[in-house]
N, C-alpha and C positions, 0 to 999 in steps of 0.2 A: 233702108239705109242704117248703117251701124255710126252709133256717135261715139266717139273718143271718150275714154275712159277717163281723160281731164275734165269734160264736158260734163258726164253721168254724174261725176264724183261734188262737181259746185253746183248740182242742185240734190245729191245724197249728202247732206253734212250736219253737222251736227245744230240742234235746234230747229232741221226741217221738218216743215209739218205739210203732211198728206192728208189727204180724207177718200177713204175708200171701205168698202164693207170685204170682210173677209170670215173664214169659217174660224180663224184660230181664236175668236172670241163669243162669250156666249149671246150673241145678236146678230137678228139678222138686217138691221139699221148699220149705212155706212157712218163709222166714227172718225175722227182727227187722229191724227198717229203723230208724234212727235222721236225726230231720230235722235235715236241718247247715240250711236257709237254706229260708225261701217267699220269695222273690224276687218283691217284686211283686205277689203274690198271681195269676200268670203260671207260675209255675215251681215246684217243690217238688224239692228236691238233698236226696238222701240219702245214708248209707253203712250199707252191709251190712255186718249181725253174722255169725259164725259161731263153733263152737267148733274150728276144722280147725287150730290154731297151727303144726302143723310144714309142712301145705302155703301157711300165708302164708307164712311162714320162707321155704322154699326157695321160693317166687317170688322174694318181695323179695332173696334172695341172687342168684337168677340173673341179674337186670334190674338191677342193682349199684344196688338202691335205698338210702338210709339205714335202719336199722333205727329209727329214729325214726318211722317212717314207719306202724307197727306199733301201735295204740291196743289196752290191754286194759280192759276193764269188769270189775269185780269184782261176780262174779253174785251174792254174797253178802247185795250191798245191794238187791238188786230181788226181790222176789214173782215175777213173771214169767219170771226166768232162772233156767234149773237146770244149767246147765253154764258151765265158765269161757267168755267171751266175749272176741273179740278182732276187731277192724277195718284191712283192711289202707287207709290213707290215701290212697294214691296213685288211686285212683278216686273216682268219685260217681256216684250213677242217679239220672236227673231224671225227670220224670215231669210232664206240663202239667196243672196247678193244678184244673180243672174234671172231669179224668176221674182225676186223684186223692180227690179232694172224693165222686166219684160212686162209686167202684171200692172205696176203703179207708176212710174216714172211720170205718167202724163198726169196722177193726181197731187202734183204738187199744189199747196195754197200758198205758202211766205213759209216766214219764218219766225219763229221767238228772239223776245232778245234776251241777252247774255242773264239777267239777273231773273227771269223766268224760269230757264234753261238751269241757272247755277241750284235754284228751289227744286227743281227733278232730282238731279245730279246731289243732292244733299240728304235727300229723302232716299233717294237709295243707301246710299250711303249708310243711313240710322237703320235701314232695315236688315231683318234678321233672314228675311228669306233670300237676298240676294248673294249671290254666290262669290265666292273672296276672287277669286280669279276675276268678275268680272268685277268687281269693286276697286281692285287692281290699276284694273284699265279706266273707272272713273277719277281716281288719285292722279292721272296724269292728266287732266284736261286742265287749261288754263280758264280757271273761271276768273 
């Protein structure tokens, strides 16, 4: 049975957080995916949760990134997370909109809220690796 693309769309939104293991990251442990953007309904941009803080740390030190760049979740307010959570910014895993829809749709867990989500969203933002076109499309969200 195919669901309406209204239906797909209010649980692909922005701040949705899935958990599923996939190959686009280097683990083979399912992680929490948090949606920055469906672009289009073409695209779905995510960023990876993890609890590893000192190995974001010493990336973002080595790569002389800002430390801004560093989003923490405070797992205290989700059911779903049992350890402190943190997002390094400077990345996103995209993922094309119809073999997400097919692959993940049943791994939704909740969602973040707005002042979680606006700490992603700002972190990318200071980052150097994210790309203007898509930073573009972060300038337009209502945080």
């Amino acid at each position: 049975m195919d669901l309406p693309s209204n239906l797909i769309n209010s649980v692909i939104k922005e701040g949705a957080v899935f958990y599923f293991r996939t190959n686009k990251i280097n683990s083979d442990e399912p992680h929490y995916f948090i949606v920055i953007s469906n672009i289009d309904n073409k695209i779905i941009a995510l960023s990876c949760c993890t609890s590893q803080y000192d190995t974001i740390l010493k990336y973002i030190k080595r790569n002389k990134y800002p430390v801004s760049t560093i989003a923490d979740i405070d797992y205290n307010n989700y059911d779903f997370l049992k350890n402190p959570t943190f997002i390094n910014c400077n990345g996103k895993i995209e993922f094309e909109y119809n073999e997400f829809v097919n692959k993940h749709l049943k791994d939704e867990k909740g969602e973040v809220n707005k002042g979680d989500f606006k700490k992603i969203v700002v972190g990318m933002l200071n980052s150097p690796d994210i790309e203007e076109e898509f930073k573009e499309i972060l300038k337009l969200k209502k945080l």
